[in-house]
DSSP file (Angstrom, degrees, kcal/mol; ACC not computed):
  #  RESIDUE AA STRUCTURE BP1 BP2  ACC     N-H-->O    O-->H-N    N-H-->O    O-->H-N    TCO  KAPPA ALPHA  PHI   PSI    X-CA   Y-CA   Z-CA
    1    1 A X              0   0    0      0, 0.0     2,-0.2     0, 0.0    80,-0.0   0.000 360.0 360.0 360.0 121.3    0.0    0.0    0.0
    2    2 A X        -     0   0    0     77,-0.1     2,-0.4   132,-0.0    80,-0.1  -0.435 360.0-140.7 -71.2 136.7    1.1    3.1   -1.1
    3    3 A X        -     0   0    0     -2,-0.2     2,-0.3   130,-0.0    77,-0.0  -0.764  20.7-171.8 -91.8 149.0    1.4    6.3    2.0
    4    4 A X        -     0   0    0     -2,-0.4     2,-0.5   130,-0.0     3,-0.1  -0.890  14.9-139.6-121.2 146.8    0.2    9.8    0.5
    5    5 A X     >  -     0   0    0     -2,-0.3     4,-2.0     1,-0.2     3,-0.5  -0.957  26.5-108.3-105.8 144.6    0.8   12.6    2.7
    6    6 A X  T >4 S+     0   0    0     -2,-0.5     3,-2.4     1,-0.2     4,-0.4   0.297 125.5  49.8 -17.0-115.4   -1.8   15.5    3.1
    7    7 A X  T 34 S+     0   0    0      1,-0.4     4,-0.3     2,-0.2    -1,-0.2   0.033 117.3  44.0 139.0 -78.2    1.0   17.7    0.9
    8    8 A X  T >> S+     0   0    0     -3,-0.5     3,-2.3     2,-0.2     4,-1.8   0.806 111.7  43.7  28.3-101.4    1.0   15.0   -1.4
    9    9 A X  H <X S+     0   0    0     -3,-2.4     4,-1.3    -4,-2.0     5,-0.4   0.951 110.1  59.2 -56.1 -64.8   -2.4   14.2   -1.8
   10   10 A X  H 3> S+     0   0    0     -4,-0.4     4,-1.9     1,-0.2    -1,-0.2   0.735 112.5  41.4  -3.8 -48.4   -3.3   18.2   -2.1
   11   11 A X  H <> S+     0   0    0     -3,-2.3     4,-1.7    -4,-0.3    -1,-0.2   0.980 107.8  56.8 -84.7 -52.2   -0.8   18.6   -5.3
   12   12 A X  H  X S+     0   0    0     -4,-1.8     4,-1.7     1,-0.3    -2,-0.2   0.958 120.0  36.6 -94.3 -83.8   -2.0   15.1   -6.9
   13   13 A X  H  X S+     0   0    0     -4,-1.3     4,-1.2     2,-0.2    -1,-0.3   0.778 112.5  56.5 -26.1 -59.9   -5.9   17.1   -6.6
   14   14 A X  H >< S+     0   0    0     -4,-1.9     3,-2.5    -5,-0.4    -2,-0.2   0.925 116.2  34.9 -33.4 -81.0   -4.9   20.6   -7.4
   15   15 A X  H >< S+     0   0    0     -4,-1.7     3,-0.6     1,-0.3    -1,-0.2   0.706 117.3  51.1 -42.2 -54.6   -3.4   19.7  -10.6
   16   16 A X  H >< S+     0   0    0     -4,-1.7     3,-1.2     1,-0.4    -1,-0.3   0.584  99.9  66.3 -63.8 -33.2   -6.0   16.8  -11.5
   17   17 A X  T << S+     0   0    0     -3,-2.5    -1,-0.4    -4,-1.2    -2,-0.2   0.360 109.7  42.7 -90.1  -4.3   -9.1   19.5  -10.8
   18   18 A X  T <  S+     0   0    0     -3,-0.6    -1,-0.3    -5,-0.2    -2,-0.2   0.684  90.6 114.8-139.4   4.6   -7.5   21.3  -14.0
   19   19 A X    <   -     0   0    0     -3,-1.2     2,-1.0    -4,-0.1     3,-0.1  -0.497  61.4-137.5 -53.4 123.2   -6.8   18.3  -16.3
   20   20 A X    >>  -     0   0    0      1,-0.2     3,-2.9    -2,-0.2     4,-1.9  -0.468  19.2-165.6-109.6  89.2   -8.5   17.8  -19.5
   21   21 A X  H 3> S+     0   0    0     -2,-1.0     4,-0.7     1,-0.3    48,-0.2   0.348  77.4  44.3 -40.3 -34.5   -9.3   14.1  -19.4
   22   22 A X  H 3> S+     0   0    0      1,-0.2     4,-0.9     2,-0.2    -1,-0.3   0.879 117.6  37.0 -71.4 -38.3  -10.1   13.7  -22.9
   23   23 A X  H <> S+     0   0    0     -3,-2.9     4,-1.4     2,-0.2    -2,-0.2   0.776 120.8  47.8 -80.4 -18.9   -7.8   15.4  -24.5
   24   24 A X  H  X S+     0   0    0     -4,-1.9     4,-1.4     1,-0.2     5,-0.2   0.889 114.2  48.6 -71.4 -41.4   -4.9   14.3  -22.0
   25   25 A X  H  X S+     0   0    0     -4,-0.7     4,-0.9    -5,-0.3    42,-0.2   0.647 106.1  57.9 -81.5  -3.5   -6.1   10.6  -22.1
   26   26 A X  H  X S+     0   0    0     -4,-0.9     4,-3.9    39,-0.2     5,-0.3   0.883 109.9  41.6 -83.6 -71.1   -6.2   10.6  -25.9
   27   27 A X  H  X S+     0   0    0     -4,-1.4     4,-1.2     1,-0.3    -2,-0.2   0.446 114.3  57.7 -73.6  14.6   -2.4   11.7  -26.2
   28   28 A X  H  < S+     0   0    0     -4,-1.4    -1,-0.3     2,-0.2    -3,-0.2   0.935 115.1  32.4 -81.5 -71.2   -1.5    9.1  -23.3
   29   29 A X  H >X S+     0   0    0     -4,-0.9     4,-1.8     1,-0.2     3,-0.6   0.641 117.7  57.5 -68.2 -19.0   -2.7    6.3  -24.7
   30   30 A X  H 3X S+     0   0    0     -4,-3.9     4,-1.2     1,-0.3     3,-0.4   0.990 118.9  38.6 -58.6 -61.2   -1.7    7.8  -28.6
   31   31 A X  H 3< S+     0   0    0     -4,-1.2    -1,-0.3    -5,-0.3    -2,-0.2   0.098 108.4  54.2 -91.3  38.5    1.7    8.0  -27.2
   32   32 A X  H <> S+     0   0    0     -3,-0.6     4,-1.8    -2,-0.3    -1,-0.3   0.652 114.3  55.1-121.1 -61.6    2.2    4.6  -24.8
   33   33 A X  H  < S+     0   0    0     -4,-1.8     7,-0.3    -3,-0.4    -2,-0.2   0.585 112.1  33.4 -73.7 -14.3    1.1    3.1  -28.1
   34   34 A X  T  < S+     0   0    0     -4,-1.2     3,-0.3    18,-0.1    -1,-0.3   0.824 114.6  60.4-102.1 -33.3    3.6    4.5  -30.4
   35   35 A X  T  4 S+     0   0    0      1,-0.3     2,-0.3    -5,-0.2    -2,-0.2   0.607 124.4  18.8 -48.5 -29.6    6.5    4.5  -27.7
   36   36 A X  S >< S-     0   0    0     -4,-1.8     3,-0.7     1,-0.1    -1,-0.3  -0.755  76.1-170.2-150.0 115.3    6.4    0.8  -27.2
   37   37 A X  G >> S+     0   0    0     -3,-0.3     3,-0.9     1,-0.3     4,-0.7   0.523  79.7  76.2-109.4 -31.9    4.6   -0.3  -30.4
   38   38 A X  G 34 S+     0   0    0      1,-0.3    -1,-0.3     2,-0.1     4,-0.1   0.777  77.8  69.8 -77.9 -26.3    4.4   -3.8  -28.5
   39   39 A X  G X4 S+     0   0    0     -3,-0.7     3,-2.2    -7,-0.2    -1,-0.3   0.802  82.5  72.8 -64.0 -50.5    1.7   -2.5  -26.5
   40   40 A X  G X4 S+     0   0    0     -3,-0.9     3,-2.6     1,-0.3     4,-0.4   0.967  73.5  85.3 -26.8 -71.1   -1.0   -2.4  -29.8
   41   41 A X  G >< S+     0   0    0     -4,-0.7     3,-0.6     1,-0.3    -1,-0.3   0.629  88.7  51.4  -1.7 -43.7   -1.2   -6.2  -29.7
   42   42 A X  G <  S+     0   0    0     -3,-2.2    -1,-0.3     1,-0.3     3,-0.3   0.592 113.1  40.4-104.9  -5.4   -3.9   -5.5  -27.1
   43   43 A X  G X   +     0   0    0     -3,-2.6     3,-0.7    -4,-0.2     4,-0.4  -0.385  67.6 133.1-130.9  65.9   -6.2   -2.9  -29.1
   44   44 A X  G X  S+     0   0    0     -3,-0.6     3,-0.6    -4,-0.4    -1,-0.1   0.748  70.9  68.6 -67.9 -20.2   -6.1   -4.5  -32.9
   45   45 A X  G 3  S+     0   0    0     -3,-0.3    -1,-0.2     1,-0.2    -2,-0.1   0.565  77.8  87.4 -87.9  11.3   -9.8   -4.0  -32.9
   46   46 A X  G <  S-     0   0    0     -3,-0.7     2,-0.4     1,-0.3    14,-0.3   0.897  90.5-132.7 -55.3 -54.3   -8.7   -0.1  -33.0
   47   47 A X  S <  S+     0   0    0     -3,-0.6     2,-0.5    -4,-0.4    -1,-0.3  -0.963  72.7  11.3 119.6-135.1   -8.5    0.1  -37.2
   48   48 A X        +     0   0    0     -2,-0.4     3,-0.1     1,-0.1     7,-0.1  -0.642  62.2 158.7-116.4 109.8   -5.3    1.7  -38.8
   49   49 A X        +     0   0    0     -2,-0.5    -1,-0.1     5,-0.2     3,-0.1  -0.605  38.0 124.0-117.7  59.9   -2.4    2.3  -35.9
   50   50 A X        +     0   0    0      1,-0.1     2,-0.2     2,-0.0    -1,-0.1   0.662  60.9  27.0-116.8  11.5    0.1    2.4  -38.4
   51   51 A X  S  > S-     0   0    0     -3,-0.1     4,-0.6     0, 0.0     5,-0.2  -0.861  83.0-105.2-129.3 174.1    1.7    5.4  -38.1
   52   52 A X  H  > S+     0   0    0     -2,-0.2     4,-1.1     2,-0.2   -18,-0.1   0.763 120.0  50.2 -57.1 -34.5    2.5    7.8  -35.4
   53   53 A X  H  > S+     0   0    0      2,-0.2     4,-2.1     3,-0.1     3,-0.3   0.971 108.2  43.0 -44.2 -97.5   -0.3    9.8  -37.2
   54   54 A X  H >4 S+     0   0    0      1,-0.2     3,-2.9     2,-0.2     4,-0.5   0.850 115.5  49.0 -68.0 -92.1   -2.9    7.8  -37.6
   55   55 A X  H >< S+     0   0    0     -4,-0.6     3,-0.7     1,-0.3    -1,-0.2   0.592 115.1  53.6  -6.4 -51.6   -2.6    6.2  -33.7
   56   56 A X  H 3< S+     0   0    0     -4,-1.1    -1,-0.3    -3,-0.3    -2,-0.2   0.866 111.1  36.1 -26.5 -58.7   -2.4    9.8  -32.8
   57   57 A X  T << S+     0   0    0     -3,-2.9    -2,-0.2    -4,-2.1    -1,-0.2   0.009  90.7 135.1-116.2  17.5   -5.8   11.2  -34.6
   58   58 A X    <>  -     0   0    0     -3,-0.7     4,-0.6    -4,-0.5   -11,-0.1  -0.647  49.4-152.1 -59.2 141.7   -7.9    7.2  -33.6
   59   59 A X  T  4 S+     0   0    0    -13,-0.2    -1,-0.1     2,-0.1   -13,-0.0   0.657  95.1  53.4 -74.4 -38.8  -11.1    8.1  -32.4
   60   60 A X  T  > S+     0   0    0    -14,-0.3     4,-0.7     3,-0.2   -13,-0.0   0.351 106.2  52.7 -71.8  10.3  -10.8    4.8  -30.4
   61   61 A X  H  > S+     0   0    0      2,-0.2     4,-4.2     3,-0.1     5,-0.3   0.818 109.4  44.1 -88.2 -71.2   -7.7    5.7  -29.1
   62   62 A X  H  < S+     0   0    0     -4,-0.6    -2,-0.2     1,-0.3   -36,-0.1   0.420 115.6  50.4 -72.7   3.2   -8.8    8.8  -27.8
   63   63 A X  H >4 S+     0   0    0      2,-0.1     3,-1.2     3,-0.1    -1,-0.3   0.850 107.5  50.0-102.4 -43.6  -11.8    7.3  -26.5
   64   64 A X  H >X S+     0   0    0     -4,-0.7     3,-6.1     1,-0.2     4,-4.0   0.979 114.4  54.0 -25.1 -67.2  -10.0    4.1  -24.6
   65   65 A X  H 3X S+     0   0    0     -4,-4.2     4,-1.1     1,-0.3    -1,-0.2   0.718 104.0  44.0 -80.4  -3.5   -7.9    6.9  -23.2
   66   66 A X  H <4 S+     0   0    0     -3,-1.2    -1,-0.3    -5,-0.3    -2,-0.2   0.052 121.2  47.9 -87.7  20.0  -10.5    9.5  -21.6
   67   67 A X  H <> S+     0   0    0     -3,-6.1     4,-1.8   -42,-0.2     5,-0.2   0.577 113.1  53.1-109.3 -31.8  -12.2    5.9  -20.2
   68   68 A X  H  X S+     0   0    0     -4,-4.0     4,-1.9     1,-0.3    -2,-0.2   0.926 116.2  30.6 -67.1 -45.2   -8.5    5.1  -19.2
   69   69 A X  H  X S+     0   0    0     -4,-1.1     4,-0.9    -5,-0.4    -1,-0.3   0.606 112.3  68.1-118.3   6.8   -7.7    8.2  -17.1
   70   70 A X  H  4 S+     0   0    0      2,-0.2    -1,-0.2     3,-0.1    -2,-0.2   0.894 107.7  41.9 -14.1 -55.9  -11.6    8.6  -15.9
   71   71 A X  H  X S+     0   0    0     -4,-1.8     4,-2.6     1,-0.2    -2,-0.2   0.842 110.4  56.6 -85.7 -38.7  -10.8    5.6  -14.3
   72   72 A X  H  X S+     0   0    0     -4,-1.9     4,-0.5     2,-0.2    -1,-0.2   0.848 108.3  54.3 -46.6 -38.9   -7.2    7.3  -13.3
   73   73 A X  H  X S+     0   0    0     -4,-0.9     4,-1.2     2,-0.2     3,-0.3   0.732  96.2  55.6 -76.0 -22.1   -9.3    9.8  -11.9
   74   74 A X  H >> S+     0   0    0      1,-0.2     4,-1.2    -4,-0.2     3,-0.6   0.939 102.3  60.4 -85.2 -26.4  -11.4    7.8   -9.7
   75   75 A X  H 3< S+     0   0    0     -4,-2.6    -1,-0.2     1,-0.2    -2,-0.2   0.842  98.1  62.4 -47.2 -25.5   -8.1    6.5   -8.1
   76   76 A X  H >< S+     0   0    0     -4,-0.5     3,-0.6    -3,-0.3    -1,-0.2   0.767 106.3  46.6 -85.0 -35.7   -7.4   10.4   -7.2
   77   77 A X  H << S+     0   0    0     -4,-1.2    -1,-0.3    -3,-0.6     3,-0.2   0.693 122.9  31.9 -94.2  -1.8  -10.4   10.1   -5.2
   78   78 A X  T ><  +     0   0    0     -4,-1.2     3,-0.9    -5,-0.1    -2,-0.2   0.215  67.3 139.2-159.4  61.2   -9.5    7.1   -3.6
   79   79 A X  T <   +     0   0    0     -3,-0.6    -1,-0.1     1,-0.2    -3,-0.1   0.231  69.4  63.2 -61.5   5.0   -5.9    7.0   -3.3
   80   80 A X  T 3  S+     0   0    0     -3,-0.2    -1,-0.2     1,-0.2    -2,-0.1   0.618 115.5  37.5 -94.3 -19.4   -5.9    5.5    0.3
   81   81 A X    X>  +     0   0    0     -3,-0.9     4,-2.3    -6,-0.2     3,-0.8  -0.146  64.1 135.7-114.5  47.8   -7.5    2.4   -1.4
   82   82 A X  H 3>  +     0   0    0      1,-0.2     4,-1.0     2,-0.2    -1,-0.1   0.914  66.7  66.4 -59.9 -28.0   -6.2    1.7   -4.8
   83   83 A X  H 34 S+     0   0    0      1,-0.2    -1,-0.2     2,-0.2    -2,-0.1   0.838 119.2  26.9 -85.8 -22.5   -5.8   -2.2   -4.4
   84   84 A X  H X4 S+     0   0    0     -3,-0.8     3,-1.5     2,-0.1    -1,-0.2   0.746 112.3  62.2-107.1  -8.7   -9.7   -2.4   -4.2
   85   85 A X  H 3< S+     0   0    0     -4,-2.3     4,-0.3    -7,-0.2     3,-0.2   0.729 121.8  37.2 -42.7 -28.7  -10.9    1.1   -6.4
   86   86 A X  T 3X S+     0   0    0     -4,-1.0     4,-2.0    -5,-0.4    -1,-0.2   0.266  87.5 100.7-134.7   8.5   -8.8   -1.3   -9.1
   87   87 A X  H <> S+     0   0    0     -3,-1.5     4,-0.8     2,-0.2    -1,-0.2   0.656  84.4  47.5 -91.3   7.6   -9.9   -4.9   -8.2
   88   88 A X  H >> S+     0   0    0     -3,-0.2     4,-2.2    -4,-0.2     3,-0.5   0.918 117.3  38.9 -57.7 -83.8  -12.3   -5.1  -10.8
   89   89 A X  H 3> S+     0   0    0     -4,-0.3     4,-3.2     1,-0.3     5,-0.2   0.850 108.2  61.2 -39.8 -55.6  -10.2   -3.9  -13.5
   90   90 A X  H 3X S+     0   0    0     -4,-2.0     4,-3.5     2,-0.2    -1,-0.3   0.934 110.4  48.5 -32.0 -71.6   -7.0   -5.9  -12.0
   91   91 A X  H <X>S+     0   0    0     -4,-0.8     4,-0.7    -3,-0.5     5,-0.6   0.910 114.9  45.6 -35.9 -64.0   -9.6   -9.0  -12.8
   92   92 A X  I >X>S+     0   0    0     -4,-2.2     3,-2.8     1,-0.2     4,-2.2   0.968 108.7  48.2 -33.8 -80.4  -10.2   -7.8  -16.1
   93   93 A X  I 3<5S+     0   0    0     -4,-3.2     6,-2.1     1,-0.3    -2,-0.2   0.709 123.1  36.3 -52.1 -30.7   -6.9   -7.0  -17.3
   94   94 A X  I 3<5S+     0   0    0     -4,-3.5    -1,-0.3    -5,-0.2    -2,-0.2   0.174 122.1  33.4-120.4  55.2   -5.6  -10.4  -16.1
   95   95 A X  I <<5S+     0   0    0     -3,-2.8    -3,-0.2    -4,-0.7    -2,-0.1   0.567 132.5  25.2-127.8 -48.2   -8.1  -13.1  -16.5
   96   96 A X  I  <<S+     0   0    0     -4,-2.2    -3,-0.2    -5,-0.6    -4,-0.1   0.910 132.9  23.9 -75.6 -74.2   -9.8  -11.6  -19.8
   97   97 A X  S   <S-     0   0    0     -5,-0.6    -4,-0.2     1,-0.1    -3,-0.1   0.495  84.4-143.0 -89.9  27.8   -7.4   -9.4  -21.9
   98   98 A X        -     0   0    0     -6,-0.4     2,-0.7     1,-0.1    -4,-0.2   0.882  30.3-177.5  34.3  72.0   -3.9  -11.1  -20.4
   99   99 A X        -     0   0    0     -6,-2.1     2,-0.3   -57,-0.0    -1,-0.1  -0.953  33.7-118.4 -91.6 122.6   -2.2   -7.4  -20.4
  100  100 A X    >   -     0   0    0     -2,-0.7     3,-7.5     1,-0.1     4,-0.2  -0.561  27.3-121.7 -43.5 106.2    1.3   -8.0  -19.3
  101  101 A X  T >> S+     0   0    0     -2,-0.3     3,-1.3     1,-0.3     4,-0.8   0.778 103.8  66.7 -40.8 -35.4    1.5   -5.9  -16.1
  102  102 A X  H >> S+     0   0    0      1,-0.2     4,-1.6     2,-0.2     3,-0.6   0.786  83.0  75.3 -46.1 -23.4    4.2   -3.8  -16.9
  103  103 A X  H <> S+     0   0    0     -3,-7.5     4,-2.1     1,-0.3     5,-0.3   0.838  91.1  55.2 -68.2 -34.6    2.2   -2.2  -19.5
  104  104 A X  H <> S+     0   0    0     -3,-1.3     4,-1.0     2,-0.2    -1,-0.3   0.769 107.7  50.2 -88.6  -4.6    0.3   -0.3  -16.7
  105  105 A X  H <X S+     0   0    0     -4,-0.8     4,-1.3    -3,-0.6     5,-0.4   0.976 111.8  52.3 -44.4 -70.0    4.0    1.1  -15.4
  106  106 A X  H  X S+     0   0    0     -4,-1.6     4,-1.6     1,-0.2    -2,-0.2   0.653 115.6  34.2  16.3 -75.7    4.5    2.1  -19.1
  107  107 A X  H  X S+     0   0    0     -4,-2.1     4,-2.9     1,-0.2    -1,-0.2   0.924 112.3  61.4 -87.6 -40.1    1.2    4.0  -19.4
  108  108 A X  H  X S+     0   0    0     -4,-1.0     4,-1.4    -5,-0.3    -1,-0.2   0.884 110.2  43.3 -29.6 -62.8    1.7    5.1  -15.6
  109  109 A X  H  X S+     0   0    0     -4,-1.3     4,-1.7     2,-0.2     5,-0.2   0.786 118.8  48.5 -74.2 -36.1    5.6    7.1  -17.2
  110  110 A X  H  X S+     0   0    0     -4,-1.6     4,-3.2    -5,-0.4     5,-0.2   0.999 104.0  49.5 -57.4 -67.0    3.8    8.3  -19.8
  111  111 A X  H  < S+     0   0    0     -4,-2.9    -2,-0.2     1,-0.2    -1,-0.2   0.681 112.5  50.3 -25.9 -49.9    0.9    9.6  -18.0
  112  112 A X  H >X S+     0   0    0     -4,-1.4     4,-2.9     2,-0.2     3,-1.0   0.846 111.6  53.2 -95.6 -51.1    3.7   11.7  -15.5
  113  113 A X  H 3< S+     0   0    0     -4,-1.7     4,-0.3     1,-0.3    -2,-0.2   0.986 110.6  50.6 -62.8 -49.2    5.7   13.2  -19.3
  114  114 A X  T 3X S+     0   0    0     -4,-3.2     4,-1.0    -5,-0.2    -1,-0.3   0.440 109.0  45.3 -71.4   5.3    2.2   14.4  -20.4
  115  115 A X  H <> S+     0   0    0     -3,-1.0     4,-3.9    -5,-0.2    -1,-0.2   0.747 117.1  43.7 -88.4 -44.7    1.4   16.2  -17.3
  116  116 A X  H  < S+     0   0    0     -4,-2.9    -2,-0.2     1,-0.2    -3,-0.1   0.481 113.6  51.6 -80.4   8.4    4.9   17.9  -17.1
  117  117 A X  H >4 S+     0   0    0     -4,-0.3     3,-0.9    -5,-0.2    -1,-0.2   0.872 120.4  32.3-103.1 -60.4    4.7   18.6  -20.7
  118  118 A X  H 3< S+     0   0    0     -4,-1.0    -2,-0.2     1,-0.3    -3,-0.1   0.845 127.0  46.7 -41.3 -32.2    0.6   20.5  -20.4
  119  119 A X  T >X S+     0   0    0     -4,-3.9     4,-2.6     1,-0.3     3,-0.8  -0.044  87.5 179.7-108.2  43.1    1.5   21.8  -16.8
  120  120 A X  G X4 S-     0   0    0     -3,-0.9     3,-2.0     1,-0.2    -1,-0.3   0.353  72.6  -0.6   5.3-117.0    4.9   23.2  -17.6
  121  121 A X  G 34 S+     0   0    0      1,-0.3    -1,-0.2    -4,-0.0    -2,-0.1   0.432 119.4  80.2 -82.7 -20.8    6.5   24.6  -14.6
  122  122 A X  G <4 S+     0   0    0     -3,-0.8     2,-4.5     1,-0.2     5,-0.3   0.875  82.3  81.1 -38.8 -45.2    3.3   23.8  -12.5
  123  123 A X  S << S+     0   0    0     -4,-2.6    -1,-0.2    -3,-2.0    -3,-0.0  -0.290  71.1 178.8 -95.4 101.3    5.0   20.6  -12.5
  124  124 A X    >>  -     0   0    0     -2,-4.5     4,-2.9     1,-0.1     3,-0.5  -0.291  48.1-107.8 -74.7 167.1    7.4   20.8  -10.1
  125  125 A X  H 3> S+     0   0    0      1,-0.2     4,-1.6     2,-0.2    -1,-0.1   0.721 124.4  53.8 -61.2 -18.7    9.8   18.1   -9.2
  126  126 A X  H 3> S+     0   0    0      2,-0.2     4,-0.8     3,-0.1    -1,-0.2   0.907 108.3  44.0 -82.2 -33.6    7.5   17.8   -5.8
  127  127 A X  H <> S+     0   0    0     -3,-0.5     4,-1.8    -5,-0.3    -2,-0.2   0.945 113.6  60.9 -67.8 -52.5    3.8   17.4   -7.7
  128  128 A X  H >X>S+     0   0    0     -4,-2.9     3,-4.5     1,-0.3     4,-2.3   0.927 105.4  45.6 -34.7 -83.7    6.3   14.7  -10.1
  129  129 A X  H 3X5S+     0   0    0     -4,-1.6     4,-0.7     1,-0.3    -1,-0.3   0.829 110.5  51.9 -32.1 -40.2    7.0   12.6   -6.9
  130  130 A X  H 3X5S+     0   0    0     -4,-0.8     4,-0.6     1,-0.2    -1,-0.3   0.495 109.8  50.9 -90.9  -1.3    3.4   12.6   -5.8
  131  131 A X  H <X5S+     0   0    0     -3,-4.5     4,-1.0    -4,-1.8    -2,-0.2   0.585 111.3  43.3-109.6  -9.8    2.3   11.5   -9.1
  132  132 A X  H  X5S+     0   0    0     -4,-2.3     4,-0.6     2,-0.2    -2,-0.2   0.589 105.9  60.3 -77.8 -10.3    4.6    8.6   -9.4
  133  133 A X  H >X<S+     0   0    0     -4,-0.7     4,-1.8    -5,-0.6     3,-0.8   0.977 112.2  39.6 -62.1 -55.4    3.9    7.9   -6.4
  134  134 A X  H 3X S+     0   0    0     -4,-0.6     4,-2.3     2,-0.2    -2,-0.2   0.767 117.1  45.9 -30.7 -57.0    0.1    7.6   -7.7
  135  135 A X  H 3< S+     0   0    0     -4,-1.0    -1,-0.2     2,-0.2   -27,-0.2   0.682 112.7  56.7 -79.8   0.1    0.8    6.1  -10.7
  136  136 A X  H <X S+     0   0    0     -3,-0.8     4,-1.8    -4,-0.6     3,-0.5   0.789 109.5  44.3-117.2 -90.2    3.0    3.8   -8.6
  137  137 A X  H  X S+     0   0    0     -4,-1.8     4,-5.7     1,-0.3    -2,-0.2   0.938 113.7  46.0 -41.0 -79.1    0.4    3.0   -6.6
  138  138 A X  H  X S+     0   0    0     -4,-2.3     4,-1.6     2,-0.2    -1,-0.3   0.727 107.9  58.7 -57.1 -24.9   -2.5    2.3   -9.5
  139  139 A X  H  > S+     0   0    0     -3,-0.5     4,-2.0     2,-0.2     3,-0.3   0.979 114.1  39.7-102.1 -57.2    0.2    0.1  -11.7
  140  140 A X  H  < S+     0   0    0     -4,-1.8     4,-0.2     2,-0.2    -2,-0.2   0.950 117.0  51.9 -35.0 -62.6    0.5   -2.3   -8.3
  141  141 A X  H >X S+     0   0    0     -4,-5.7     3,-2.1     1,-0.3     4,-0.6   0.850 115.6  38.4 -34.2 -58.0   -3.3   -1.9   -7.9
  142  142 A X  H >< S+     0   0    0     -4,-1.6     3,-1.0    -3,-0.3     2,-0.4   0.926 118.3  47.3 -68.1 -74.2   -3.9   -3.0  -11.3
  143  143 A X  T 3< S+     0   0    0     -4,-2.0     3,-0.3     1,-0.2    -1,-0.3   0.155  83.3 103.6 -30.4  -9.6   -1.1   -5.7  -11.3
  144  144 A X  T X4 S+     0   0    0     -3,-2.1     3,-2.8    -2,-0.4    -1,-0.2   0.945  76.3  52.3 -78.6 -44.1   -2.7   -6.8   -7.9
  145  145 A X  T << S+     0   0    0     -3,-1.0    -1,-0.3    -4,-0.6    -2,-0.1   0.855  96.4  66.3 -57.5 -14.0   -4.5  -10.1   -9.6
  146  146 A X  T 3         0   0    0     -3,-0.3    -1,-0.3     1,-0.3    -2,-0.2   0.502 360.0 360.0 -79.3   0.1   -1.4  -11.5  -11.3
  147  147 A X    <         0   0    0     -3,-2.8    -1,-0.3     0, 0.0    -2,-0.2   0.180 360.0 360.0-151.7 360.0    0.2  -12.3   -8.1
């Protein structure tokens, strides 16, 4: 179990309260899928990811990834419980689609470059910590059924 401190938890909210889930969770997932191209395997029913481009500018991409960090967002409200906020999904991801757990570190280090890339200089090296710490947190959560 991941500890949050008030401090912590406080930045992880500020910022999140000003995130624009679709458009963020589109270029998460765009760019977890061109960044480790092994990662596709799991959305073939997507259409044409065959450039950087076209993976980019999916409509199912960019809808997978505002359902993806939606769901990122209900961990923000219940970051003291991530290992049951995520035991559904956890189930999912390894009973049905067999995603190799690393994938959600991956999307996790992605997720943390596209924040500091929208929030510039918002994201200080202290909000950074408290969101890998989060993303940290959710990749275990997620990961929790494999084990």
């Amino acid at each position: 179990m991941v500890h949050f401190t008030a401090e912590e938890k406080a930045a992880v909210i500020s910022l999140w309260a000003r995130v624009n889930v679709e458009l963020v969770g589109g270029e998460v997932l765009g760019r977890l899928l061109v960044v480790y191209p092994w990662t596709q395997r799991f959305f073939d029913n997507f259409g044409n990811l065959s450039s950087e481009s076209a993976i980019m500018g999916n409509p199912k991409v960019k809808a997978h990834g505002k359902k993806v960090l939606t769901s990122f967002g209900n961990a923000i409200k219940h970051m003291d419980d991530l290992k049951d906020t995520f035991a559904e999904l956890s189930e999912l991801h390894c009973d049905k689609l067999h995603v190799d757990p690393e994938n959600f570190k991956l999307l996790g280090n992605v997720l943390v470059c596209v924040l500091a890339h929208h929030f510039g200089k918002e994201f200080t090296p202290q909000v950074q910590a408290a969101y890998q710490k989060v993303v940290a947190g959710v990749a275990n959560a997620l990961a929790h059924k494999y084990h």
